[in-house]
PyMOL Python script that loads the backbone (N, CA, C, O; Angstrom):
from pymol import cmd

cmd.read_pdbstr("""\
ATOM      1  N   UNK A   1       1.926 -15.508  14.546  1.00  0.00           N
ATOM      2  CA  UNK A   1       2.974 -16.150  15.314  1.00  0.00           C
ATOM      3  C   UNK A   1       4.204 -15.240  15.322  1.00  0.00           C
ATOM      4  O   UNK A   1       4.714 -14.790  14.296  1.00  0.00           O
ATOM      5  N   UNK A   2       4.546 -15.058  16.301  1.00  0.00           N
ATOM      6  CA  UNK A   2       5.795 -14.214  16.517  1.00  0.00           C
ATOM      7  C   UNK A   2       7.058 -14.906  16.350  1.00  0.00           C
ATOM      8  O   UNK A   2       8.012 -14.134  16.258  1.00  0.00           O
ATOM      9  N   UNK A   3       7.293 -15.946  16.295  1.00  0.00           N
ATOM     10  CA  UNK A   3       8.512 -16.717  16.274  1.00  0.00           C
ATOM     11  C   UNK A   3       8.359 -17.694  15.379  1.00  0.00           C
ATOM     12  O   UNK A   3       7.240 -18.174  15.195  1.00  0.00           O
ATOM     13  N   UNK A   4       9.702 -18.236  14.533  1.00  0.00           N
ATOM     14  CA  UNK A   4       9.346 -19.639  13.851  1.00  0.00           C
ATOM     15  C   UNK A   4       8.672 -20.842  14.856  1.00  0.00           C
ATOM     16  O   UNK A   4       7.721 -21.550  14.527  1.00  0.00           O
ATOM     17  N   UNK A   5       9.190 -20.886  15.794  1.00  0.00           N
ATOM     18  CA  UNK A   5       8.981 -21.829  16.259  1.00  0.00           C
ATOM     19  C   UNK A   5       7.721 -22.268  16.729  1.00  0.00           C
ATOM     20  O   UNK A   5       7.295 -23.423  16.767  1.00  0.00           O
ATOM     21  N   UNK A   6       7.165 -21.205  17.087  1.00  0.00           N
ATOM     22  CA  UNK A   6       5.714 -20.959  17.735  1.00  0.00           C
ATOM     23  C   UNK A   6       5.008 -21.432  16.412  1.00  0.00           C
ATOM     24  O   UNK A   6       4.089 -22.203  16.687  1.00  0.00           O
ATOM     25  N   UNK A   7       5.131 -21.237  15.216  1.00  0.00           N
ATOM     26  CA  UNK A   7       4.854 -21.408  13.955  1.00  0.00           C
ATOM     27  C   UNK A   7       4.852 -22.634  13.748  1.00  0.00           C
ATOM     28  O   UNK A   7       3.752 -23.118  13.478  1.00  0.00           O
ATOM     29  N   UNK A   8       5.814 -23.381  13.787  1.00  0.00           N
ATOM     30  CA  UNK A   8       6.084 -24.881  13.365  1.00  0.00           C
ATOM     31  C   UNK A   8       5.201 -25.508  14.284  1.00  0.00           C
ATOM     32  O   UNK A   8       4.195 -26.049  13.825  1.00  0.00           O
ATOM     33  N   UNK A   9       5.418 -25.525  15.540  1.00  0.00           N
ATOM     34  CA  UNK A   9       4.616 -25.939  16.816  1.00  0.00           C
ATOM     35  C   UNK A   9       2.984 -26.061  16.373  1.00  0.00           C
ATOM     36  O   UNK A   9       2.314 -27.088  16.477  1.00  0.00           O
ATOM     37  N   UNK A  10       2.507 -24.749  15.851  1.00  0.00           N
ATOM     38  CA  UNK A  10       1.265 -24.906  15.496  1.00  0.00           C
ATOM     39  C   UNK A  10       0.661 -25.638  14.635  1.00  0.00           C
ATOM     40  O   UNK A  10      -0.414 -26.222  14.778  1.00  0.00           O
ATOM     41  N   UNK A  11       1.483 -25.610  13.551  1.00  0.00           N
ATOM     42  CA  UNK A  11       1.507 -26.966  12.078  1.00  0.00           C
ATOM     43  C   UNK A  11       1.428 -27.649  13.149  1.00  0.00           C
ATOM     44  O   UNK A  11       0.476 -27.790  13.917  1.00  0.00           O
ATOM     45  N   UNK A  12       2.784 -28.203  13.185  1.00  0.00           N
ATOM     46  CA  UNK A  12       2.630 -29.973  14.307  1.00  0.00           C
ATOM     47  C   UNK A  12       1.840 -30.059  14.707  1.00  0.00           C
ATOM     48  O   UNK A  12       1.361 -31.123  14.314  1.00  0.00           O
ATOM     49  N   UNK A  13       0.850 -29.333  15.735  1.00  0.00           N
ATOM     50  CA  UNK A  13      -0.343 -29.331  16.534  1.00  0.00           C
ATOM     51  C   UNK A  13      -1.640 -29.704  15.594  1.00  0.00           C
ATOM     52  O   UNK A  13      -2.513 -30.510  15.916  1.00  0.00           O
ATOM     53  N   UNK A  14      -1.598 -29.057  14.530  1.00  0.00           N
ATOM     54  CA  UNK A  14      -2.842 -29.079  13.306  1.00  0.00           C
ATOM     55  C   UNK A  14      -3.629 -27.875  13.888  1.00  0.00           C
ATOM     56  O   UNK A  14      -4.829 -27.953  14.151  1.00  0.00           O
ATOM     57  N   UNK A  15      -2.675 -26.441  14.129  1.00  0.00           N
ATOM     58  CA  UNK A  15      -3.563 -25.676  14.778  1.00  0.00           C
ATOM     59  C   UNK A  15      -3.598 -24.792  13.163  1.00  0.00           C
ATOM     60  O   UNK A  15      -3.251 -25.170  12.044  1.00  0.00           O
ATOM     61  N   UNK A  16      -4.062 -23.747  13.553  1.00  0.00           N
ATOM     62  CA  UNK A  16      -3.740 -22.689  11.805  1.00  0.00           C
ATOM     63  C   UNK A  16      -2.775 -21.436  12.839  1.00  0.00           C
ATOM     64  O   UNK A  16      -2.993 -20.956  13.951  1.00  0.00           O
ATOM     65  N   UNK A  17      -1.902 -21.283  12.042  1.00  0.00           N
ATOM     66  CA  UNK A  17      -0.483 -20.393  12.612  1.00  0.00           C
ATOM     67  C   UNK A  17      -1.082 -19.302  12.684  1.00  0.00           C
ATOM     68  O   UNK A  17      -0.600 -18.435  13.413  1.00  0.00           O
ATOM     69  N   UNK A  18      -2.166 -19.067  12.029  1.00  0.00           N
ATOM     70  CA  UNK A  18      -2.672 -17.219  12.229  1.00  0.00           C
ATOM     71  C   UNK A  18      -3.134 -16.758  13.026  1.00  0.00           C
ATOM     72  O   UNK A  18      -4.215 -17.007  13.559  1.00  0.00           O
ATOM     73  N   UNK A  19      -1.880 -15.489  13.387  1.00  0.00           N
ATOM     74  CA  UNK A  19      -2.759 -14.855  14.822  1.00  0.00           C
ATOM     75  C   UNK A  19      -3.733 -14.053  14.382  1.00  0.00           C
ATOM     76  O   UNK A  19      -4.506 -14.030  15.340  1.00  0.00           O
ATOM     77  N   UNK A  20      -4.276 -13.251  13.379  1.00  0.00           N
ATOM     78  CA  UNK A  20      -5.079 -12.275  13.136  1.00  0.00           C
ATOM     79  C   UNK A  20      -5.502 -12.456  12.301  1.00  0.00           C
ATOM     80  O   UNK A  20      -4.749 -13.227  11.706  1.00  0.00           O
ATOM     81  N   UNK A  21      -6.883 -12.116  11.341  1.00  0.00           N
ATOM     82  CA  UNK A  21      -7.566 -11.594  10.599  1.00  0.00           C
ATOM     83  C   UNK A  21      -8.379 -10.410  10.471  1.00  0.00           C
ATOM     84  O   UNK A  21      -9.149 -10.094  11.378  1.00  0.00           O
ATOM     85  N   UNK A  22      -8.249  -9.621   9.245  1.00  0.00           N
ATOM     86  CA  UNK A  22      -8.999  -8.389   9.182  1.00  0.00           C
ATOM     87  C   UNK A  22      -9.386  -8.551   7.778  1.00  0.00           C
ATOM     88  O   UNK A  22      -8.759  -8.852   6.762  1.00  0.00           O
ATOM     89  N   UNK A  23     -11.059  -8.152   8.119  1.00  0.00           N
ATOM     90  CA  UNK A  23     -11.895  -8.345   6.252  1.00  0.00           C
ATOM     91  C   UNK A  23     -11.902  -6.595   5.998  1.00  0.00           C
ATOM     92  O   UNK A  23     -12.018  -5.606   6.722  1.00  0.00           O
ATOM     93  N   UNK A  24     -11.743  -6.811   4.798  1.00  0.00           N
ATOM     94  CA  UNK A  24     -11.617  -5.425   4.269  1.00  0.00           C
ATOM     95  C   UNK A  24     -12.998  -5.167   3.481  1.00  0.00           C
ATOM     96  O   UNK A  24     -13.673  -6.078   3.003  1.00  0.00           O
ATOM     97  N   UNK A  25     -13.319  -3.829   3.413  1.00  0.00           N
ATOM     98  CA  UNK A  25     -15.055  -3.504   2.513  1.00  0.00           C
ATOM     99  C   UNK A  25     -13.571  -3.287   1.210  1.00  0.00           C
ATOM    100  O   UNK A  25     -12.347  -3.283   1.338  1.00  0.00           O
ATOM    101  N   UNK A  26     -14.690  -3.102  -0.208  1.00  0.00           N
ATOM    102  CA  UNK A  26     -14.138  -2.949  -1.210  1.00  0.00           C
ATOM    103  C   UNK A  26     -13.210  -1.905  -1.483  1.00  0.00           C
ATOM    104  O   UNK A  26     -12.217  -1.988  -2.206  1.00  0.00           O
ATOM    105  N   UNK A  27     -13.654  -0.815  -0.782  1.00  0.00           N
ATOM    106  CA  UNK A  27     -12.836   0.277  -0.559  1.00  0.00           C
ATOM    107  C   UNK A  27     -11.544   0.435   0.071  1.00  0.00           C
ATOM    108  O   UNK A  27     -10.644   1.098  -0.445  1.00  0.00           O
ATOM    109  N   UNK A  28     -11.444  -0.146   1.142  1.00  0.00           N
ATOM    110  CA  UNK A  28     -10.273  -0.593   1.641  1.00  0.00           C
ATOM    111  C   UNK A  28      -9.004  -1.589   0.904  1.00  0.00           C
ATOM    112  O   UNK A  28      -7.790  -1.452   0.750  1.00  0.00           O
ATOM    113  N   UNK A  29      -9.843  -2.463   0.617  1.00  0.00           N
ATOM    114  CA  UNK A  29      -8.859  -3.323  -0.654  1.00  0.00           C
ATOM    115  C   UNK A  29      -8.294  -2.673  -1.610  1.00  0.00           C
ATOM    116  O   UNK A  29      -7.193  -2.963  -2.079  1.00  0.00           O
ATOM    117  N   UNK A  30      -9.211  -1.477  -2.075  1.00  0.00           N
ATOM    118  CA  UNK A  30      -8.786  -0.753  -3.676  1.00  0.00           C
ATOM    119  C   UNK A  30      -7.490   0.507  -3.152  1.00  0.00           C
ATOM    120  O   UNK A  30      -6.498   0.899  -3.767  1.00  0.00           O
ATOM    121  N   UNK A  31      -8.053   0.911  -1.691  1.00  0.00           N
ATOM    122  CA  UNK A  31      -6.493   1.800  -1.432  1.00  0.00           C
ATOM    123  C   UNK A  31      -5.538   0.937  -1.021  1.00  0.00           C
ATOM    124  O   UNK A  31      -4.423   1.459  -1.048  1.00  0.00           O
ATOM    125  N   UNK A  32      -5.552  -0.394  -0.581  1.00  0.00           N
ATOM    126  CA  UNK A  32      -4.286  -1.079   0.354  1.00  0.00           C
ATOM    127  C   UNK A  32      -3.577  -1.488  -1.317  1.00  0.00           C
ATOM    128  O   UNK A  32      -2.351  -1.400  -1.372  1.00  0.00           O
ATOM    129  N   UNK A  33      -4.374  -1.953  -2.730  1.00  0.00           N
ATOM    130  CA  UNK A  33      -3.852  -2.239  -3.873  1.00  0.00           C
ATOM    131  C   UNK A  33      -2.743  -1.086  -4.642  1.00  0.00           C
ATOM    132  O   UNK A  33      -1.739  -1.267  -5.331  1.00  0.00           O
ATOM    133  N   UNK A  34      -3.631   0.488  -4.039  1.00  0.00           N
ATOM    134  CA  UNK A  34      -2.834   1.277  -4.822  1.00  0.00           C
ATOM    135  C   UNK A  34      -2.236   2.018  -4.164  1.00  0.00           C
ATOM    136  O   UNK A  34      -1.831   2.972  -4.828  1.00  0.00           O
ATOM    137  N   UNK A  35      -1.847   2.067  -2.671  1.00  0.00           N
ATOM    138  CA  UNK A  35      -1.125   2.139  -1.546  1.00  0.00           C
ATOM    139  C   UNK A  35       0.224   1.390  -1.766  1.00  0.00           C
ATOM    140  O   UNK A  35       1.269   2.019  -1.601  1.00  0.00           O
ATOM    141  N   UNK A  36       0.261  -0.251  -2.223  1.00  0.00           N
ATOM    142  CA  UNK A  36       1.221  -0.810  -2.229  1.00  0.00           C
ATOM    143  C   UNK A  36       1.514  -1.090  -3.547  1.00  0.00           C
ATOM    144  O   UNK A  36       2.634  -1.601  -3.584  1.00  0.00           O
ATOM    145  N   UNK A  37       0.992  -0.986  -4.728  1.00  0.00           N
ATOM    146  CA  UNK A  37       0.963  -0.473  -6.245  1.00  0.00           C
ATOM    147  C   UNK A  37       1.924   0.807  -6.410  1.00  0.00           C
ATOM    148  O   UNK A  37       2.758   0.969  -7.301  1.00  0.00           O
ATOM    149  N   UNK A  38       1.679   1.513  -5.552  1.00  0.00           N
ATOM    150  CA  UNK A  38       2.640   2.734  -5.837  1.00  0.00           C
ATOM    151  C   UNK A  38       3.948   2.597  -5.062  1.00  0.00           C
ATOM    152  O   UNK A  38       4.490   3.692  -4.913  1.00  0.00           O
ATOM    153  N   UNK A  39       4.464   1.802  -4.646  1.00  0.00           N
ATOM    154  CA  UNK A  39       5.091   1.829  -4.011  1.00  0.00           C
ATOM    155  C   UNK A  39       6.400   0.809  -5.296  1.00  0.00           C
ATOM    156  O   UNK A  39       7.617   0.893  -5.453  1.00  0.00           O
ATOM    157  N   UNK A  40       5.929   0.432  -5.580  1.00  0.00           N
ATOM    158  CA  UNK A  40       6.893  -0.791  -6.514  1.00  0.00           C
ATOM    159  C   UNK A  40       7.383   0.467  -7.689  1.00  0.00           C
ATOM    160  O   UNK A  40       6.825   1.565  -7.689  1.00  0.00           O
ATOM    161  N   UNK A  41       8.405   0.145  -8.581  1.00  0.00           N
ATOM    162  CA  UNK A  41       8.379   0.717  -9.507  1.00  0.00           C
ATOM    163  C   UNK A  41       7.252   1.457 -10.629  1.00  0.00           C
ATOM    164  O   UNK A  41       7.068   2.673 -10.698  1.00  0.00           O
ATOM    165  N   UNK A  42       6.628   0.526 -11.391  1.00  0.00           N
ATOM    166  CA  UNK A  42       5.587   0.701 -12.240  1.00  0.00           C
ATOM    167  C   UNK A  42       4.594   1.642 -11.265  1.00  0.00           C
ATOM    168  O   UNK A  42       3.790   2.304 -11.921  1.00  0.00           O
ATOM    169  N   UNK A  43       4.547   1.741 -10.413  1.00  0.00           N
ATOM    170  CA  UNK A  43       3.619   3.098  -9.504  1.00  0.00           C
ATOM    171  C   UNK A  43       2.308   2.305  -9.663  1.00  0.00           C
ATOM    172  O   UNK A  43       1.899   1.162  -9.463  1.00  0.00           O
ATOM    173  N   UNK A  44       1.736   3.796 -10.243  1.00  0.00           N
ATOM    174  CA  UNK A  44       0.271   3.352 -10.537  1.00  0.00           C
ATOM    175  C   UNK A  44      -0.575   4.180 -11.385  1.00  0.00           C
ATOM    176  O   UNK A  44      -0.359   5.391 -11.333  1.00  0.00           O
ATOM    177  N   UNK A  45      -1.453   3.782 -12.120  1.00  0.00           N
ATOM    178  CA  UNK A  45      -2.112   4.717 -13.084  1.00  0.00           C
ATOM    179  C   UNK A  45      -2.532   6.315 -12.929  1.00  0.00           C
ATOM    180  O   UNK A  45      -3.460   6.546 -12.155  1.00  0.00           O
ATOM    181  N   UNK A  46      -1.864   7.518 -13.666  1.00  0.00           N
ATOM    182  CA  UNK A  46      -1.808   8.647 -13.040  1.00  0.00           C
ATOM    183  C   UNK A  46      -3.303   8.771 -13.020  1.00  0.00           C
ATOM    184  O   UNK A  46      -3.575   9.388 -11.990  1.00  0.00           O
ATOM    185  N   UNK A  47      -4.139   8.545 -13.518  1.00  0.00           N
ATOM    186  CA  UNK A  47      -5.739   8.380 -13.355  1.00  0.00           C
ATOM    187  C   UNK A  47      -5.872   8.553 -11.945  1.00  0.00           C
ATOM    188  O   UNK A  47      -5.995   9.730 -11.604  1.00  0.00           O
ATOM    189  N   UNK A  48      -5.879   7.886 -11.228  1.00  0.00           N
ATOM    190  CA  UNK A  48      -5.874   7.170  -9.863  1.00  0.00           C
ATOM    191  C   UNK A  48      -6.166   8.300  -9.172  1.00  0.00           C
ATOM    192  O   UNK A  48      -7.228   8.402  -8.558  1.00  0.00           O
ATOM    193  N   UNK A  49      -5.185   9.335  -9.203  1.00  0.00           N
ATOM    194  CA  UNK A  49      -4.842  10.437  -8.209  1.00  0.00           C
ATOM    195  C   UNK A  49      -5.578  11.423  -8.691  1.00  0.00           C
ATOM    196  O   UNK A  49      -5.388  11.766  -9.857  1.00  0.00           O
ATOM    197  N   UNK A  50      -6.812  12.242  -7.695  1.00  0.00           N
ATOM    198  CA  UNK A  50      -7.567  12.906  -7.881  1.00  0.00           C
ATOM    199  C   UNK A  50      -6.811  14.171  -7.713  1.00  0.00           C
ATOM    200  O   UNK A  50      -6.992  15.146  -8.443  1.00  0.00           O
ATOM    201  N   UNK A  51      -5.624  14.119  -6.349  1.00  0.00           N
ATOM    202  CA  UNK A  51      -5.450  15.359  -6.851  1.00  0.00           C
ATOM    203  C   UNK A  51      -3.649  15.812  -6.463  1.00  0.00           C
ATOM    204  O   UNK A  51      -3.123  16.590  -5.667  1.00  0.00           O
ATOM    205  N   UNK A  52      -3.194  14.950  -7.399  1.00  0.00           N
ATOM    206  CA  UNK A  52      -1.885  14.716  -7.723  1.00  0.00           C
ATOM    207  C   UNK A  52      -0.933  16.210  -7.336  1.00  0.00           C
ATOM    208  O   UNK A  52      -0.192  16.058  -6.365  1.00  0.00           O
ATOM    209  N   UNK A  53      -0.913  16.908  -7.668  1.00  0.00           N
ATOM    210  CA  UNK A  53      -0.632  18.259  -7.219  1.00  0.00           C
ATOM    211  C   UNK A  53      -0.134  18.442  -5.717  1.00  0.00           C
ATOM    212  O   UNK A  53       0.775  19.207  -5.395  1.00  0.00           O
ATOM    213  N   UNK A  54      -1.143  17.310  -4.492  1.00  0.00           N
ATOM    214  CA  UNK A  54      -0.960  17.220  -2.890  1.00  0.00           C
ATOM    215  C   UNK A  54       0.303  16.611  -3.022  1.00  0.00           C
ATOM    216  O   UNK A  54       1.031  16.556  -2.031  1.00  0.00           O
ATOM    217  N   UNK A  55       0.564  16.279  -3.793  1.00  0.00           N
ATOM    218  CA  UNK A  55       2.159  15.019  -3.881  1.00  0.00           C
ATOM    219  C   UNK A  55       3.315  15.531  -3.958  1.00  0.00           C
ATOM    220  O   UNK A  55       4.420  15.029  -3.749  1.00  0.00           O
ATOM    221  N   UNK A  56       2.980  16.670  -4.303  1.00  0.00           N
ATOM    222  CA  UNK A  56       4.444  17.733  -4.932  1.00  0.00           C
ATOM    223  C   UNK A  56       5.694  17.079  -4.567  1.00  0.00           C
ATOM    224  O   UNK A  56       5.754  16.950  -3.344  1.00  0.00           O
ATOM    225  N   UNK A  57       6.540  16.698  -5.071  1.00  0.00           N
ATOM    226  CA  UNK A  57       7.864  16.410  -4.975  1.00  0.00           C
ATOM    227  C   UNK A  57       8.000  14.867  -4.087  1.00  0.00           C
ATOM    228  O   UNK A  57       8.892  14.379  -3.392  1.00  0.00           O
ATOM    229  N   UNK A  58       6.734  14.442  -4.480  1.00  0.00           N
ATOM    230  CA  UNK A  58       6.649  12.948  -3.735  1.00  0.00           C
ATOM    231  C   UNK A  58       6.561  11.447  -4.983  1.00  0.00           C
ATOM    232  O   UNK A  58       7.035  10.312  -4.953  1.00  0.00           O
ATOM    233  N   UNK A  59       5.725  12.185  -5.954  1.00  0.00           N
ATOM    234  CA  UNK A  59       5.382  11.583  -6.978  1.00  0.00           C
ATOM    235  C   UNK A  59       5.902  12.189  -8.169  1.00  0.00           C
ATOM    236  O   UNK A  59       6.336  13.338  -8.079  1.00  0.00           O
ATOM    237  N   UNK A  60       5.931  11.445  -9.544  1.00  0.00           N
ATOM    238  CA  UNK A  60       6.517  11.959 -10.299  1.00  0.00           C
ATOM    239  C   UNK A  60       5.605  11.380 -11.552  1.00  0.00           C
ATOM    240  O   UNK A  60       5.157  10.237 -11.460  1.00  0.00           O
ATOM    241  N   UNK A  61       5.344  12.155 -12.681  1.00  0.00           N
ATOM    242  CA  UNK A  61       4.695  11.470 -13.901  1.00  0.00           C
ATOM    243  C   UNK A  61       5.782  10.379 -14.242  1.00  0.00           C
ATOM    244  O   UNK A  61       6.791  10.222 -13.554  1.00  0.00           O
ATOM    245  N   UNK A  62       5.463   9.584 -15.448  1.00  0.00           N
ATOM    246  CA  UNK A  62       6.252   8.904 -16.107  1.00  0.00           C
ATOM    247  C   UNK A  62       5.117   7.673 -16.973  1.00  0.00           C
ATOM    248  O   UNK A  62       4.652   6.579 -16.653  1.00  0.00           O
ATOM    249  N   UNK A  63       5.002   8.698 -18.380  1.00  0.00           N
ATOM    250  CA  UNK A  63       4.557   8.003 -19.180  1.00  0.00           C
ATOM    251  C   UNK A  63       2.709   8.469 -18.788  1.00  0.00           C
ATOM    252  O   UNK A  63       2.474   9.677 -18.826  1.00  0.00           O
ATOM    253  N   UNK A  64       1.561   7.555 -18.453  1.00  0.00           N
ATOM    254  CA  UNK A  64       0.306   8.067 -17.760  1.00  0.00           C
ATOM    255  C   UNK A  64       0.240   7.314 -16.064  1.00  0.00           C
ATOM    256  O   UNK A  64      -0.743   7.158 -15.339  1.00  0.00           O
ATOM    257  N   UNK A  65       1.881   6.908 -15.794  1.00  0.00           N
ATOM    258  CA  UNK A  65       1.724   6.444 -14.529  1.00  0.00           C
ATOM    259  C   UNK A  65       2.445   7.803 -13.560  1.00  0.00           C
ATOM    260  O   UNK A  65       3.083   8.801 -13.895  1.00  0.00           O
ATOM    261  N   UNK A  66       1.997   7.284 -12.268  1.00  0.00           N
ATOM    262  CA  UNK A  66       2.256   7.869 -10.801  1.00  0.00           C
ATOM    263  C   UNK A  66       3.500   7.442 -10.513  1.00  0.00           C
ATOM    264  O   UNK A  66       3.380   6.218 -10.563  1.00  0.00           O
ATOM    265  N   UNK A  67       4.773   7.718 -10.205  1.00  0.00           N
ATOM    266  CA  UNK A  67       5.799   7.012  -9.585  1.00  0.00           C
ATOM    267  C   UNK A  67       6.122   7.613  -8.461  1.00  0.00           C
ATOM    268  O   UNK A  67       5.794   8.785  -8.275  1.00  0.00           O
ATOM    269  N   UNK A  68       6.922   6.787  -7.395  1.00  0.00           N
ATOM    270  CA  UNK A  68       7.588   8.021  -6.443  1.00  0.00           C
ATOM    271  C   UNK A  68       9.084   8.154  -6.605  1.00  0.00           C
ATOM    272  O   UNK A  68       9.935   7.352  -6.989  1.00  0.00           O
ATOM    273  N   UNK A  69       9.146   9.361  -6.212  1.00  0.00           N
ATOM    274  CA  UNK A  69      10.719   9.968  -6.611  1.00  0.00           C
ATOM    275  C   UNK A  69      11.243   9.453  -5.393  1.00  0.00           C
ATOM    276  O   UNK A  69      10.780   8.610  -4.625  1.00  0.00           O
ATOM    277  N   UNK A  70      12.291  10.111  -5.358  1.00  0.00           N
ATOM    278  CA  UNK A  70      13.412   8.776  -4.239  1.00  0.00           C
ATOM    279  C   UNK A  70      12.642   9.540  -3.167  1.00  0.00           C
ATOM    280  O   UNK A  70      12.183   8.721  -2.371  1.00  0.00           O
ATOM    281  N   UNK A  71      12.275  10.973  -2.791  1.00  0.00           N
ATOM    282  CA  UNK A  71      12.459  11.144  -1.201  1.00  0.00           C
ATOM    283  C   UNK A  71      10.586  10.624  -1.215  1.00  0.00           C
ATOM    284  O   UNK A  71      10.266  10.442  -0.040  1.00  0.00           O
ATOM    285  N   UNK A  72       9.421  10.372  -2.128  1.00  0.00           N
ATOM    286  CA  UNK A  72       8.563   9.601  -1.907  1.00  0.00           C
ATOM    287  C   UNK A  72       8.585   8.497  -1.375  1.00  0.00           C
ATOM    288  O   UNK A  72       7.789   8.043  -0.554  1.00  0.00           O
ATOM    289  N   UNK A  73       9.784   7.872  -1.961  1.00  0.00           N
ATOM    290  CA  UNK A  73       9.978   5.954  -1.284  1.00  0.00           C
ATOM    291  C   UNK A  73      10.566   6.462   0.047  1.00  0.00           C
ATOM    292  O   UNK A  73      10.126   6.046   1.118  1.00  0.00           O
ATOM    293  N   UNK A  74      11.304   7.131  -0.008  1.00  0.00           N
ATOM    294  CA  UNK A  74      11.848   7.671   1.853  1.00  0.00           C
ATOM    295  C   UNK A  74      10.337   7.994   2.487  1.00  0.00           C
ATOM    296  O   UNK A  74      10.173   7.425   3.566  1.00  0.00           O
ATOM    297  N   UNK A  75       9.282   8.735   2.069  1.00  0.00           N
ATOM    298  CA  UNK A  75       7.990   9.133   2.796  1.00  0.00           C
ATOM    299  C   UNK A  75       7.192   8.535   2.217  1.00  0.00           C
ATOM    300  O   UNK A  75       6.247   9.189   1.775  1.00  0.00           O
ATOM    301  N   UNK A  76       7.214   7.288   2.009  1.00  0.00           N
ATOM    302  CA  UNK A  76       6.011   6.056   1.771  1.00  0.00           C
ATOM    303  C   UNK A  76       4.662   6.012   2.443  1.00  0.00           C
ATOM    304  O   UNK A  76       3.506   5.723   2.133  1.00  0.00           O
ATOM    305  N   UNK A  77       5.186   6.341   3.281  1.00  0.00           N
ATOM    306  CA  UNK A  77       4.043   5.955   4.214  1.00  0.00           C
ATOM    307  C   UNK A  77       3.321   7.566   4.706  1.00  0.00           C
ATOM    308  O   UNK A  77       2.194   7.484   5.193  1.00  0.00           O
ATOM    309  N   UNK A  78       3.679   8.388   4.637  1.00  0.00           N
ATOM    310  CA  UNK A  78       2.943  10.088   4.335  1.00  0.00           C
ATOM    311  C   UNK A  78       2.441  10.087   2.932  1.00  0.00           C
ATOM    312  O   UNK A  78       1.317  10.553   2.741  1.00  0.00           O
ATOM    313  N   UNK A  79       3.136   9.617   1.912  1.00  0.00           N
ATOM    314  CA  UNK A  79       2.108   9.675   0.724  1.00  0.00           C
ATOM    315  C   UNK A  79       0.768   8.322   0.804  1.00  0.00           C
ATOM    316  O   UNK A  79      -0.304   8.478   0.220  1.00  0.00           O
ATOM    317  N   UNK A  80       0.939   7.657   1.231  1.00  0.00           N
ATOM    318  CA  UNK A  80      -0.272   6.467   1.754  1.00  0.00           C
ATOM    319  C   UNK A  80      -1.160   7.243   2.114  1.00  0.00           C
ATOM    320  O   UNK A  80      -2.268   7.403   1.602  1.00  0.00           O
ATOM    321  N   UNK A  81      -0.490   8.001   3.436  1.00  0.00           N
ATOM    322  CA  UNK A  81      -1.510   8.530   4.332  1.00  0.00           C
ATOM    323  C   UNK A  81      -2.665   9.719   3.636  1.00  0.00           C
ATOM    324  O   UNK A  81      -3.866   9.799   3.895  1.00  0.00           O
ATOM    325  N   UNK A  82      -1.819  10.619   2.640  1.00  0.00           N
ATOM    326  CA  UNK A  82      -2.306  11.692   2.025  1.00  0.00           C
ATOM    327  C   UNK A  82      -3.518  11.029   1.085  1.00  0.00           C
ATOM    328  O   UNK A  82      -4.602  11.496   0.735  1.00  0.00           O
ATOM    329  N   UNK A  83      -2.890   9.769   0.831  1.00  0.00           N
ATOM    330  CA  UNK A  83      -3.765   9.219  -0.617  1.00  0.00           C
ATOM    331  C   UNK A  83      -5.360   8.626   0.062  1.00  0.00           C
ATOM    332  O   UNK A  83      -6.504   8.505  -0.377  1.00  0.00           O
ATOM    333  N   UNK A  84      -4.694   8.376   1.295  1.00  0.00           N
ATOM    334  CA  UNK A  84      -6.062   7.839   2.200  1.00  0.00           C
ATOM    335  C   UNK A  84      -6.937   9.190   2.380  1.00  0.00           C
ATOM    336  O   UNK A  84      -8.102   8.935   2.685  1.00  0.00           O
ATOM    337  N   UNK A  85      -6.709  10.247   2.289  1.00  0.00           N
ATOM    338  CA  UNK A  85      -6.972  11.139   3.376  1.00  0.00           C
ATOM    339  C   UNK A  85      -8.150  11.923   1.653  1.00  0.00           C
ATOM    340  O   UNK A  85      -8.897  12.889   1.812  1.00  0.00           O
ATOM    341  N   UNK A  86      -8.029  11.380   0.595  1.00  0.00           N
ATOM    342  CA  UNK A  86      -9.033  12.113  -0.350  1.00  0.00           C
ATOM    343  C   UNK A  86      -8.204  12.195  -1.485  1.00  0.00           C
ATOM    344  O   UNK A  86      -8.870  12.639  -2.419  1.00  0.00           O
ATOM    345  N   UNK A  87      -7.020  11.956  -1.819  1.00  0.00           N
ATOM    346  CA  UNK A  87      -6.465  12.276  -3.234  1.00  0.00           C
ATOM    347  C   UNK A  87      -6.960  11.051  -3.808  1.00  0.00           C
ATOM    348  O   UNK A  87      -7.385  11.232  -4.949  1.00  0.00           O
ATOM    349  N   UNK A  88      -7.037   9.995  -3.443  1.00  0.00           N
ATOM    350  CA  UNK A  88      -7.247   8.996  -4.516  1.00  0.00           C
ATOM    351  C   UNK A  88      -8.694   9.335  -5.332  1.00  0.00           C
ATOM    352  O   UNK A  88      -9.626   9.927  -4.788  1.00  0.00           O
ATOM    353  N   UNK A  89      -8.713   8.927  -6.522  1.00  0.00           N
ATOM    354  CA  UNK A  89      -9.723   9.185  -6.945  1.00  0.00           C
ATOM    355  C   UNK A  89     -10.544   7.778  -7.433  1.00  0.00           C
ATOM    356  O   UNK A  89     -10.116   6.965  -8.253  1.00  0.00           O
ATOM    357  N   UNK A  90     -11.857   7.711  -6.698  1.00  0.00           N
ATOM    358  CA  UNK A  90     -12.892   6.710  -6.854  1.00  0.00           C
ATOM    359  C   UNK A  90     -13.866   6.503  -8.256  1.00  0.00           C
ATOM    360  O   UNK A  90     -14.721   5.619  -8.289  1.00  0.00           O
TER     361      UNK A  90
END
""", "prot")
cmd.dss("prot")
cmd.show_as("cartoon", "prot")
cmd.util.cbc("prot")
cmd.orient("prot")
């Protein structure tokens, strides 16, 4: 629903407000977890990253976790992409 209202309307109706669904395979779930896992403070287990090194100046150790350094949270979504693209490690 694009609007509250369109939203409420649908309750009232007894419709279900959701415009979309998408099922994810297991794989997909485990990068969208550590896609948006890394993104919060606590990051994510430096384990994770097969090949941490692609991150240079995106990620940062701290402790055995992954964090991102400030210009990582500025390129959130290029380190996603990189992590999709084979660094994560399965």
């Amino acid at each position: 629903m694009r609007t509250p209202d369109r939203y409420i309307a649908a309750i009232e109706a007894g419709r279900s407000p959701e415009a979309a669904r998408e099922d994810l395979t297991a794989g997909q779930r485990e990068f969208e977890a550590l896609s948006l896992s890394l993104r919060t403070p606590r990051g994510v287990p430096w384990a994770c990253l097969e090949r941490p090194d692609e991150l240079g100046g995106l990620i940062t150790r701290v402790d055995d976790r992954a964090v991102l350094t400030v210009r990582g949270r500025l390129l959130a979504n290029e380190v996603s992409a990189r992590i999709g693209s084979g660094i994560l490690h399965r």
